[in-house]
KEKE-3310 file (N, C-alpha, C; in steps of 0.2 Angstrom, whole numbers, plus 5000, padded with zeros to 4 digits):
npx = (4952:4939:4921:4914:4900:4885:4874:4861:4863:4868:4858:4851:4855:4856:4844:4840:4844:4836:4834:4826:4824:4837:4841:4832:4833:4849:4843:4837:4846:4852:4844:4843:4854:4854:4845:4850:4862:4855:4847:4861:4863:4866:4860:4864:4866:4864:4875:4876:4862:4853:4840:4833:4842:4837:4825:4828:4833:4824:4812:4818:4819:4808:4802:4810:4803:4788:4791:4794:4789:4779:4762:4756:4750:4732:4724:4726:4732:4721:4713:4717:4719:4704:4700:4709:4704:4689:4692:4698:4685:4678:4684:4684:4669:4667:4674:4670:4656:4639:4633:4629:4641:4637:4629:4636:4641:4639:4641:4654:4661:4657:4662:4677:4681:4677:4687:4699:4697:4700:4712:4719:4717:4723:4736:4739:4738:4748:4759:4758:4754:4758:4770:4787:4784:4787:4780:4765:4761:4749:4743:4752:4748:4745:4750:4762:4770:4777:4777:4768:4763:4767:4755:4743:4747:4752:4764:4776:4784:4797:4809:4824:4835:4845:4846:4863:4869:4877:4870:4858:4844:4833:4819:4809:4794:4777:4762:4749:4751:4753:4765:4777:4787:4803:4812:4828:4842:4857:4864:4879:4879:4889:4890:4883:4881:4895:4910:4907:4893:4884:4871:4870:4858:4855:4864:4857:4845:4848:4851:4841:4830:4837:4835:4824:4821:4823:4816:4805:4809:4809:4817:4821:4824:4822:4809:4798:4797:4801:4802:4812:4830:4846:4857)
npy = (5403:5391:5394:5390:5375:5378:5371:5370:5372:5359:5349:5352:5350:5335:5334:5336:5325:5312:5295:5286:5289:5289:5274:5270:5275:5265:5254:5255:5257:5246:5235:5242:5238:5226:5221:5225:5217:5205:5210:5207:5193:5181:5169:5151:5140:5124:5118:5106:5103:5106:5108:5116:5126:5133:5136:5146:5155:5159:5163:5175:5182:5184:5191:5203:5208:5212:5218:5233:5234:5229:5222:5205:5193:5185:5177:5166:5156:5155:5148:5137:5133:5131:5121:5108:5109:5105:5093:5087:5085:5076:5065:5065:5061:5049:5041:5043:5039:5036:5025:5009:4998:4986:4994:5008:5008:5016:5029:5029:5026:5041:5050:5042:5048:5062:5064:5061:5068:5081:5081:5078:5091:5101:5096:5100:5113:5116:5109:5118:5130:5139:5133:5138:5147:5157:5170:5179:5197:5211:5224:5238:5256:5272:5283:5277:5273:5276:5268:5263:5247:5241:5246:5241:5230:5213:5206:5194:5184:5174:5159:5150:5137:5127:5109:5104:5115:5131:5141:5154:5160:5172:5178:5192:5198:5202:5199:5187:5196:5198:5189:5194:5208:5208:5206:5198:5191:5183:5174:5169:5155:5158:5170:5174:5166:5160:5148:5141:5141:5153:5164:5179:5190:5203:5207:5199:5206:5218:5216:5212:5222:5232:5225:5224:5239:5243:5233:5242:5253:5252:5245:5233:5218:5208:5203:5190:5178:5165:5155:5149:5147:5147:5136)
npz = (5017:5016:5019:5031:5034:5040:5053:5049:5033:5030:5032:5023:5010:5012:5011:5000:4990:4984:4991:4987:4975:4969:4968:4960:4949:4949:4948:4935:4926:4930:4921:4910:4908:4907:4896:4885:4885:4883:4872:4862:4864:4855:4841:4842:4830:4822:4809:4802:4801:4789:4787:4798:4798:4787:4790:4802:4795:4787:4797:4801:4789:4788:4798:4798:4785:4790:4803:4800:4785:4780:4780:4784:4772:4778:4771:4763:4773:4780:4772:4770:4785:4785:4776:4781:4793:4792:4786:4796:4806:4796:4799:4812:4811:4806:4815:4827:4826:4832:4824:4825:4817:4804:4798:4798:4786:4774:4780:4783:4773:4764:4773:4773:4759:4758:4766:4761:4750:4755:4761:4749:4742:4751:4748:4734:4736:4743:4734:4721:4724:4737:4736:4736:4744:4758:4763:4763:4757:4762:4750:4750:4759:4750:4758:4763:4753:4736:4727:4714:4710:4723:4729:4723:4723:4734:4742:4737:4744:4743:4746:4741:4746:4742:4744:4753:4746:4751:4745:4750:4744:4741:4736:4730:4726:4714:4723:4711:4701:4683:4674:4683:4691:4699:4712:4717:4726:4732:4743:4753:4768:4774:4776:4786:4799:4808:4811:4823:4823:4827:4825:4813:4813:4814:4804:4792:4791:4791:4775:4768:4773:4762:4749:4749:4748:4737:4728:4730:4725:4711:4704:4701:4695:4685:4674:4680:4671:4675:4688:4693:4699:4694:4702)
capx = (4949:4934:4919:4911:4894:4880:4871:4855:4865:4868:4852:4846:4858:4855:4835:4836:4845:4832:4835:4821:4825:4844:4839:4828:4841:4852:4840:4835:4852:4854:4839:4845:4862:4851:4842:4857:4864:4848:4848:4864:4863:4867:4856:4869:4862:4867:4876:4873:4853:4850:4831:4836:4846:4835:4819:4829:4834:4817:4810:4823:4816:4799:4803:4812:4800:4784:4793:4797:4787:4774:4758:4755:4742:4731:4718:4726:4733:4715:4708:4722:4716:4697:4701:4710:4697:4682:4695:4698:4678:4675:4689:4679:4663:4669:4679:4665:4651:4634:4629:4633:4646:4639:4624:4639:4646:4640:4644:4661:4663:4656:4667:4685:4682:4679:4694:4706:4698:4703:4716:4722:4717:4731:4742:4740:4739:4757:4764:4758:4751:4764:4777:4795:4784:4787:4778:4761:4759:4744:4746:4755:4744:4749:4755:4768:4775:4775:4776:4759:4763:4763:4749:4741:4746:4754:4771:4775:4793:4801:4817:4827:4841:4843:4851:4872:4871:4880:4867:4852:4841:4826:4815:4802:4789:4771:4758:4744:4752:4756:4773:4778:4794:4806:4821:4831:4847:4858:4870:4883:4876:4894:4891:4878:4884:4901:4911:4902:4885:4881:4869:4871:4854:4855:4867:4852:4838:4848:4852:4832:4829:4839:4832:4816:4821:4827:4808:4800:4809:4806:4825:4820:4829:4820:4802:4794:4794:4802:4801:4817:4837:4852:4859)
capy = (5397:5388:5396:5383:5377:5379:5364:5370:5369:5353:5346:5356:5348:5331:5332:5336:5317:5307:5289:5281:5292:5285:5267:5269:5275:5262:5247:5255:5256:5237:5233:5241:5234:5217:5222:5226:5209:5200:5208:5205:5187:5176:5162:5148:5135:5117:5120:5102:5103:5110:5110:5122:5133:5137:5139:5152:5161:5161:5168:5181:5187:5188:5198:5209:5214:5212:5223:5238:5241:5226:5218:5200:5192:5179:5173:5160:5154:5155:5144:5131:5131:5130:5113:5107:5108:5103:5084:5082:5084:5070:5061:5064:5058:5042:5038:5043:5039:5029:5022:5002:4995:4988:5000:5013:5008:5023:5036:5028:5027:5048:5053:5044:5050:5070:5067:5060:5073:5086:5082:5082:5099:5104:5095:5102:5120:5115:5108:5122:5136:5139:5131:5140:5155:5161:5173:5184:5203:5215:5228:5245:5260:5277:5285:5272:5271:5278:5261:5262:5242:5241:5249:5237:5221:5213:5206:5186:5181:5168:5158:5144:5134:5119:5104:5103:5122:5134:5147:5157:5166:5177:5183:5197:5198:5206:5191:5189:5203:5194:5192:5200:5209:5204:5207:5193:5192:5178:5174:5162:5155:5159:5177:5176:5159:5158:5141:5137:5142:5159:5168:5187:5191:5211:5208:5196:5210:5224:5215:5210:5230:5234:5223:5229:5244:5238:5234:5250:5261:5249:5245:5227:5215:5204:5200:5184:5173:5160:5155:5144:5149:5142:5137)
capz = (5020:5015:5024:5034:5032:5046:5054:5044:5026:5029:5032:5018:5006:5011:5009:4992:4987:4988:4992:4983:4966:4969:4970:4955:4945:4948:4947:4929:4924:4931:4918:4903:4903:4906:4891:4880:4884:4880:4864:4860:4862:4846:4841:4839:4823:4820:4804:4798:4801:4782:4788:4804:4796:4784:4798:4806:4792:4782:4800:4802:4784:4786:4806:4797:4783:4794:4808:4795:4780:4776:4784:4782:4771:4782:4768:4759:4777:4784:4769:4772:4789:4786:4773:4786:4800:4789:4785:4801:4807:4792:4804:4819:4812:4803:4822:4833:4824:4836:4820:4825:4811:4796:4797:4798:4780:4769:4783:4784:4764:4763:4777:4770:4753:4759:4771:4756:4746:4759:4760:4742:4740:4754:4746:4727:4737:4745:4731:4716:4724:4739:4733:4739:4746:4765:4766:4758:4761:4759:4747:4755:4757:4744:4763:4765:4746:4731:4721:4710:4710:4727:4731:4721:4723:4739:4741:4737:4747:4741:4747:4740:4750:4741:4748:4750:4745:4755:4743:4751:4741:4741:4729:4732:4716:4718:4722:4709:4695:4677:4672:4688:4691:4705:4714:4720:4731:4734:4749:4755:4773:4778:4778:4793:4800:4810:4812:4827:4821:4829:4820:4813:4812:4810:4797:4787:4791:4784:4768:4769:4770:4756:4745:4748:4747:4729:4723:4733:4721:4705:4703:4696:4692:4679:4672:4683:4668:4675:4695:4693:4701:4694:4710)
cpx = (4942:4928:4916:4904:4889:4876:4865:4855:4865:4866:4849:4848:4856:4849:4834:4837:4840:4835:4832:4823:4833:4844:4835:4831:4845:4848:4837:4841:4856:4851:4841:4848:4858:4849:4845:4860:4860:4848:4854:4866:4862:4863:4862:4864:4868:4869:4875:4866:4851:4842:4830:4836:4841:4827:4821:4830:4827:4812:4812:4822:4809:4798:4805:4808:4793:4786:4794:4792:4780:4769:4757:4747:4739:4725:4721:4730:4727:4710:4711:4718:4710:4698:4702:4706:4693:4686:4695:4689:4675:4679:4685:4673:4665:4671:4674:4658:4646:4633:4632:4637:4640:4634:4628:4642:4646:4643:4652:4662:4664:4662:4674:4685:4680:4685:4696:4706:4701:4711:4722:4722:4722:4738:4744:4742:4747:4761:4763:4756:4757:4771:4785:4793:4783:4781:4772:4760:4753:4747:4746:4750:4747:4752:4761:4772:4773:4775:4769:4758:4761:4757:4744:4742:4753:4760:4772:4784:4793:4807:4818:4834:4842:4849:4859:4871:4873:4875:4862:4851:4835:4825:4809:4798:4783:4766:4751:4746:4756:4762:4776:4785:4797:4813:4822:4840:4849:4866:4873:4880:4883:4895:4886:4882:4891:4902:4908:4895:4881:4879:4869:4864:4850:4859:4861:4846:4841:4849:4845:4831:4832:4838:4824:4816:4821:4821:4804:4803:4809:4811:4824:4823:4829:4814:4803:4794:4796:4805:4809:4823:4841:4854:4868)
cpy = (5397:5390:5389:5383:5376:5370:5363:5368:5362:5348:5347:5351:5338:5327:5333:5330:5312:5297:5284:5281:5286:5279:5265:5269:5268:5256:5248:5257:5250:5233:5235:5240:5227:5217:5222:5217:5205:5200:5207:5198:5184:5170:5157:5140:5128:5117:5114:5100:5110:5112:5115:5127:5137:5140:5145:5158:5165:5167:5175:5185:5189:5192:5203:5213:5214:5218:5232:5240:5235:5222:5212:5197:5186:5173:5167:5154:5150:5149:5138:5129:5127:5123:5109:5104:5102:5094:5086:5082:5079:5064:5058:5059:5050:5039:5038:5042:5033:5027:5016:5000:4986:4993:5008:5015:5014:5027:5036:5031:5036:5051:5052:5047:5060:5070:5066:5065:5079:5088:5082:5089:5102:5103:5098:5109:5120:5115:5116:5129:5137:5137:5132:5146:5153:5164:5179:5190:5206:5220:5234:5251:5268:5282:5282:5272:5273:5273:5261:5251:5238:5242:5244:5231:5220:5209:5196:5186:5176:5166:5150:5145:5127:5114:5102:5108:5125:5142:5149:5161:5168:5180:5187:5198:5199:5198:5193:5194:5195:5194:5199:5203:5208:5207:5202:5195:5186:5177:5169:5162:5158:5166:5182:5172:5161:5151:5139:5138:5148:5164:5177:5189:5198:5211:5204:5201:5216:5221:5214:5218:5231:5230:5223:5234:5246:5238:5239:5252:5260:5248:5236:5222:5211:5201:5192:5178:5166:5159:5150:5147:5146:5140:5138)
cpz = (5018:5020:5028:5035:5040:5045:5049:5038:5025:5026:5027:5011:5004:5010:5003:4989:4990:4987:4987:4975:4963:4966:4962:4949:4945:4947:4938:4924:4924:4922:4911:4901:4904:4901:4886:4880:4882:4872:4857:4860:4856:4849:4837:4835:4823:4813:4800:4798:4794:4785:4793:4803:4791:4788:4799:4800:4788:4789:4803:4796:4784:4794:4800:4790:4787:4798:4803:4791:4779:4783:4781:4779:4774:4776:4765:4767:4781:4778:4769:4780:4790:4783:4780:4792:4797:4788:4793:4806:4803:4795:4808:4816:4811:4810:4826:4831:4829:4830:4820:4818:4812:4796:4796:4792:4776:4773:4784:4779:4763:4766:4776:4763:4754:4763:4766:4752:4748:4757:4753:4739:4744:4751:4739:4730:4740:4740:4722:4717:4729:4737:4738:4742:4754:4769:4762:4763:4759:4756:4752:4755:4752:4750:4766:4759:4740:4724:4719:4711:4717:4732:4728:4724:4730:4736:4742:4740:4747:4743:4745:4744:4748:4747:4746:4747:4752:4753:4746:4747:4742:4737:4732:4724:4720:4717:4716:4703:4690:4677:4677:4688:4697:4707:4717:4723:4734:4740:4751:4762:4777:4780:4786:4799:4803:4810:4816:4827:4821:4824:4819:4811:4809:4803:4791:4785:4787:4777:4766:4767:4764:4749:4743:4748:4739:4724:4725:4726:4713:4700:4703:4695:4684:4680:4676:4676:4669:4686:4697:4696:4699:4700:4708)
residu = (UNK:UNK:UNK:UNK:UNK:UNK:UNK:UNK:UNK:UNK:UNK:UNK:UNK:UNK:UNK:UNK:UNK:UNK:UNK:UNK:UNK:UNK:UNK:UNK:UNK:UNK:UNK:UNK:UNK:UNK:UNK:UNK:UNK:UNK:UNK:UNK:UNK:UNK:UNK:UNK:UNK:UNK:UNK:UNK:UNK:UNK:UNK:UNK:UNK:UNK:UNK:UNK:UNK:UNK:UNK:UNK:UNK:UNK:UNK:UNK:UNK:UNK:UNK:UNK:UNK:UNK:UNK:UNK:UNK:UNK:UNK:UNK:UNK:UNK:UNK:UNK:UNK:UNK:UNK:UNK:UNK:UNK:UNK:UNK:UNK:UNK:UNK:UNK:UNK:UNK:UNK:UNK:UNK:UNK:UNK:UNK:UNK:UNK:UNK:UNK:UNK:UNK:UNK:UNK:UNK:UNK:UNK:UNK:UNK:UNK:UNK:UNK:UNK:UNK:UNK:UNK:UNK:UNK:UNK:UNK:UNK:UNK:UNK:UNK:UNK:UNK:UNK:UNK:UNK:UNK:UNK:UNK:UNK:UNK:UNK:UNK:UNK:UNK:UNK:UNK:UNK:UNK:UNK:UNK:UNK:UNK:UNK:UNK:UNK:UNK:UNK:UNK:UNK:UNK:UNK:UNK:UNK:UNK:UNK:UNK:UNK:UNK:UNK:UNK:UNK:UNK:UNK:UNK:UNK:UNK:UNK:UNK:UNK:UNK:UNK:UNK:UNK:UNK:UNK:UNK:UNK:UNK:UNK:UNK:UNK:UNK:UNK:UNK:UNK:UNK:UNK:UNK:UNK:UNK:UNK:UNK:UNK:UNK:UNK:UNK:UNK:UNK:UNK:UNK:UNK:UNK:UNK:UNK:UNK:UNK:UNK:UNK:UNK:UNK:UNK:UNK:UNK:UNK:UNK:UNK:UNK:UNK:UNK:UNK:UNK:UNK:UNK:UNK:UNK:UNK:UNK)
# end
Protein backbone atom coordinates (compact mmCIF):
# COMPACT_ATOMS: atom_id res chain seq x y z
CA UNK A 1 0.00 0.00 0.00
CA UNK A 2 1.18 3.22 -1.14
CA UNK A 3 2.34 5.22 2.08
CA UNK A 4 0.34 8.21 2.34
CA UNK A 5 1.68 11.64 2.46
CA UNK A 6 1.58 14.07 5.48
CA UNK A 7 -0.44 17.40 5.40
CA UNK A 8 3.11 19.09 5.39
CA UNK A 9 4.49 17.10 2.19
CA UNK A 10 1.95 18.40 0.35
CA UNK A 11 2.26 22.04 0.97
CA UNK A 12 5.91 21.39 0.39
CA UNK A 13 5.35 20.01 -2.99
CA UNK A 14 3.05 22.51 -4.14
CA UNK A 15 5.41 25.55 -3.19
CA UNK A 16 7.94 24.49 -5.34
CA UNK A 17 5.69 24.99 -8.89
CA UNK A 18 5.53 28.24 -9.26
CA UNK A 19 2.63 29.97 -10.97
CA UNK A 20 4.46 32.77 -12.56
CA UNK A 21 7.46 30.44 -13.90
CA UNK A 22 4.47 28.27 -15.46
CA UNK A 23 2.81 31.11 -17.18
CA UNK A 24 6.01 32.26 -18.47
CA UNK A 25 6.64 29.08 -20.12
CA UNK A 26 3.71 28.73 -21.77
CA UNK A 27 3.30 32.44 -22.99
CA UNK A 28 7.07 31.86 -24.47
CA UNK A 29 6.10 28.81 -26.06
CA UNK A 30 2.88 30.78 -27.37
CA UNK A 31 5.61 33.40 -29.11
CA UNK A 32 7.92 31.05 -30.58
CA UNK A 33 5.35 29.13 -32.35
CA UNK A 34 4.24 32.84 -33.40
CA UNK A 35 7.58 33.31 -34.60
CA UNK A 36 7.85 30.08 -36.56
CA UNK A 37 4.78 30.96 -38.25
CA UNK A 38 5.76 34.44 -39.17
CA UNK A 39 8.99 33.12 -40.60
CA UNK A 40 7.42 30.59 -42.42
CA UNK A 41 5.22 33.02 -44.25
CA UNK A 42 5.75 33.03 -48.14
CA UNK A 43 5.76 36.25 -50.02
CA UNK A 44 3.25 35.66 -52.73
CA UNK A 45 4.49 37.77 -56.24
CA UNK A 46 2.25 38.83 -59.24
CA UNK A 47 3.84 36.58 -61.82
CA UNK A 48 2.85 38.84 -64.65
CA UNK A 49 4.59 42.07 -62.89
CA UNK A 50 8.09 41.30 -64.86
CA UNK A 51 9.25 44.56 -62.85
CA UNK A 52 8.02 42.93 -59.23
CA UNK A 53 9.39 39.85 -59.72
CA UNK A 54 12.46 40.72 -60.41
CA UNK A 55 12.47 43.64 -57.24
CA UNK A 56 11.84 40.78 -54.91
CA UNK A 57 14.31 38.50 -56.17
CA UNK A 58 17.31 41.07 -56.88
CA UNK A 59 16.36 41.89 -52.81
CA UNK A 60 16.27 38.37 -51.69
CA UNK A 61 20.08 38.41 -53.37
CA UNK A 62 21.64 41.09 -51.96
CA UNK A 63 19.81 39.99 -47.92
CA UNK A 64 21.37 36.91 -48.40
CA UNK A 65 24.88 38.04 -49.23
CA UNK A 66 24.83 41.07 -46.95
CA UNK A 67 23.40 38.83 -44.08
CA UNK A 68 26.41 36.10 -44.34
CA UNK A 69 29.65 37.01 -45.83
CA UNK A 70 29.82 40.69 -47.34
CA UNK A 71 29.54 44.41 -46.32
CA UNK A 72 27.94 46.93 -48.57
CA UNK A 73 29.81 49.63 -50.49
CA UNK A 74 27.89 53.10 -49.85
CA UNK A 75 30.38 55.49 -51.91
CA UNK A 76 29.25 55.43 -55.21
CA UNK A 77 25.48 55.42 -53.61
CA UNK A 78 26.58 58.37 -51.49
CA UNK A 79 28.02 60.32 -54.74
CA UNK A 80 24.70 59.66 -56.54
CA UNK A 81 22.97 61.09 -53.78
CA UNK A 82 25.19 64.21 -53.27
CA UNK A 83 24.73 65.06 -57.43
CA UNK A 84 21.23 64.74 -56.72
CA UNK A 85 21.00 67.04 -53.77
CA UNK A 86 23.22 69.83 -55.14
CA UNK A 87 20.36 69.66 -58.73
CA UNK A 88 17.76 69.90 -56.71
CA UNK A 89 19.22 73.13 -54.63
CA UNK A 90 19.89 74.65 -58.37
CA UNK A 91 15.89 73.81 -58.41
CA UNK A 92 15.24 75.54 -55.32
CA UNK A 93 17.02 78.54 -56.27
CA UNK A 94 15.86 79.01 -59.77
CA UNK A 95 11.96 78.34 -58.02
CA UNK A 96 12.36 80.59 -54.94
CA UNK A 97 14.47 83.04 -56.00
CA UNK A 98 13.52 87.15 -54.42
CA UNK A 99 15.33 88.36 -57.41
CA UNK A 100 12.04 89.96 -59.36
CA UNK A 101 11.71 88.29 -62.98
CA UNK A 102 13.54 89.88 -65.65
CA UNK A 103 16.38 90.90 -63.24
CA UNK A 104 16.09 87.15 -62.38
CA UNK A 105 17.21 86.07 -66.03
CA UNK A 106 21.00 84.99 -65.42
CA UNK A 107 20.25 83.36 -62.13
CA UNK A 108 17.45 81.44 -63.86
CA UNK A 109 19.80 80.68 -66.98
CA UNK A 110 22.95 79.41 -64.26
CA UNK A 111 20.54 77.43 -62.20
CA UNK A 112 18.79 75.23 -65.36
CA UNK A 113 21.98 74.63 -66.98
CA UNK A 114 23.75 73.09 -63.49
CA UNK A 115 20.32 71.40 -62.83
CA UNK A 116 20.34 69.72 -66.74
CA UNK A 117 23.89 69.16 -66.12
CA UNK A 118 23.19 67.45 -62.99
CA UNK A 119 21.18 65.66 -63.99
CA UNK A 120 22.96 64.28 -67.01
CA UNK A 121 25.66 63.20 -64.88
CA UNK A 122 22.99 60.62 -62.96
CA UNK A 123 21.97 59.67 -65.98
CA UNK A 124 25.46 58.65 -67.90
CA UNK A 125 26.28 57.13 -64.05
CA UNK A 126 22.97 54.93 -64.50
CA UNK A 127 23.14 54.12 -67.86
CA UNK A 128 27.37 53.08 -68.02
CA UNK A 129 28.57 52.88 -64.81
CA UNK A 130 25.66 50.94 -62.82
CA UNK A 131 24.17 49.46 -65.52
CA UNK A 132 22.73 45.76 -64.48
CA UNK A 133 24.62 46.09 -61.01
CA UNK A 134 22.42 45.48 -57.62
CA UNK A 135 24.62 45.63 -55.65
CA UNK A 136 28.64 46.90 -54.47
CA UNK A 137 30.66 45.25 -51.49
CA UNK A 138 33.73 46.39 -49.55
CA UNK A 139 36.62 44.13 -49.92
CA UNK A 140 36.56 41.01 -47.17
CA UNK A 141 39.12 41.18 -44.34
CA UNK A 142 42.32 38.27 -44.69
CA UNK A 143 40.13 36.87 -41.17
CA UNK A 144 37.15 36.26 -43.20
CA UNK A 145 38.68 34.60 -46.50
CA UNK A 146 41.46 33.42 -47.81
CA UNK A 147 40.81 34.86 -51.39
CA UNK A 148 43.89 37.21 -52.14
CA UNK A 149 41.21 38.78 -54.77
CA UNK A 150 38.88 39.38 -52.25
CA UNK A 151 40.77 40.85 -49.94
CA UNK A 152 41.53 43.27 -52.30
CA UNK A 153 38.99 44.32 -54.36
CA UNK A 154 35.09 44.46 -53.33
CA UNK A 155 32.37 42.33 -54.90
CA UNK A 156 30.16 43.96 -58.10
CA UNK A 157 26.47 41.66 -58.13
CA UNK A 158 24.93 41.68 -61.18
CA UNK A 159 21.44 40.28 -62.35
CA UNK A 160 19.79 39.99 -65.61
CA UNK A 161 15.95 39.18 -66.23
CA UNK A 162 15.24 40.19 -69.44
CA UNK A 163 11.80 40.87 -70.66
CA UNK A 164 9.38 37.63 -71.68
CA UNK A 165 12.13 35.43 -70.03
CA UNK A 166 11.44 32.86 -67.59
CA UNK A 167 15.71 33.23 -67.14
CA UNK A 168 17.36 34.87 -63.80
CA UNK A 169 20.77 35.30 -63.58
CA UNK A 170 23.48 36.55 -61.45
CA UNK A 171 27.00 37.43 -61.93
CA UNK A 172 29.44 37.97 -59.10
CA UNK A 173 32.96 39.60 -60.51
CA UNK A 174 35.30 41.66 -58.36
CA UNK A 175 34.49 45.65 -58.81
CA UNK A 176 37.31 47.88 -60.23
CA UNK A 177 39.91 44.42 -61.07
CA UNK A 178 40.74 44.35 -65.03
CA UNK A 179 39.54 41.70 -66.93
CA UNK A 180 37.89 40.44 -63.76
CA UNK A 181 36.96 36.83 -63.26
CA UNK A 182 33.27 35.88 -62.38
CA UNK A 183 30.99 33.36 -61.59
CA UNK A 184 27.65 33.40 -62.87
CA UNK A 185 24.49 31.24 -62.21
CA UNK A 186 21.28 31.00 -64.09
CA UNK A 187 17.74 29.92 -63.01
CA UNK A 188 14.27 29.45 -64.36
CA UNK A 189 11.95 31.74 -62.18
CA UNK A 190 9.84 28.59 -61.84
CA UNK A 191 12.27 27.02 -59.63
CA UNK A 192 11.47 29.62 -56.75
CA UNK A 193 7.92 30.76 -58.02
CA UNK A 194 4.88 28.42 -57.74
CA UNK A 195 1.76 28.69 -59.96
CA UNK A 196 0.14 31.10 -57.63
CA UNK A 197 3.19 33.13 -57.08
CA UNK A 198 4.50 32.07 -53.64
CA UNK A 199 7.91 32.83 -53.26
CA UNK A 200 10.78 30.24 -51.96
CA UNK A 201 12.99 32.43 -50.68
CA UNK A 202 15.44 30.10 -48.69
CA UNK A 203 15.59 28.03 -51.71
CA UNK A 204 17.21 31.62 -53.80
CA UNK A 205 19.53 32.46 -50.66
CA UNK A 206 21.00 29.07 -50.58
CA UNK A 207 21.72 28.88 -54.24
CA UNK A 208 23.09 32.71 -53.64
CA UNK A 209 25.53 31.03 -50.95
CA UNK A 210 26.84 28.52 -53.10
CA UNK A 211 27.70 30.66 -55.72
CA UNK A 212 29.58 32.68 -53.51
CA UNK A 213 30.86 30.24 -52.20
CA UNK A 214 32.00 29.39 -55.92
CA UNK A 215 34.19 32.70 -56.32
CA UNK A 216 35.49 32.44 -52.34
CA UNK A 217 37.41 29.47 -53.29
CA UNK A 218 38.37 30.83 -56.92
CA UNK A 219 36.37 28.09 -58.92
CA UNK A 220 35.73 30.80 -61.88
CA UNK A 221 33.92 30.50 -64.28
CA UNK A 222 35.23 32.76 -67.20
CA UNK A 223 37.52 36.02 -67.66
CA UNK A 224 35.08 39.36 -67.53
CA UNK A 225 35.88 40.11 -71.01
CA UNK A 226 32.62 40.51 -72.01
CA UNK A 227 29.48 41.74 -69.59
CA UNK A 228 26.89 40.27 -72.10
CA UNK A 229 24.47 36.72 -71.31
CA UNK A 230 23.09 34.87 -74.04
CA UNK A 231 19.69 34.83 -72.70
Amino acid sequence: MAKKKSHEEVIAEAETVDPKTADTKESSNDEDATADEDELELLQVDLGDMVKLKQVLDESVAASLLDKFLEEDYRLDNMKLATMVAACLFAMVAQFSPVPFPDCRPILGVCCCCYFLLSGILQLITTFIDKDCILLTKPLPSSKTSNKDLQTYGVRVRSQFPRFSEFYTIILEFQGMDGSPLVEQKWSVGQFFDKDGMFDEIGLQLEVEALFKRLESGSYDRKNETSKKND
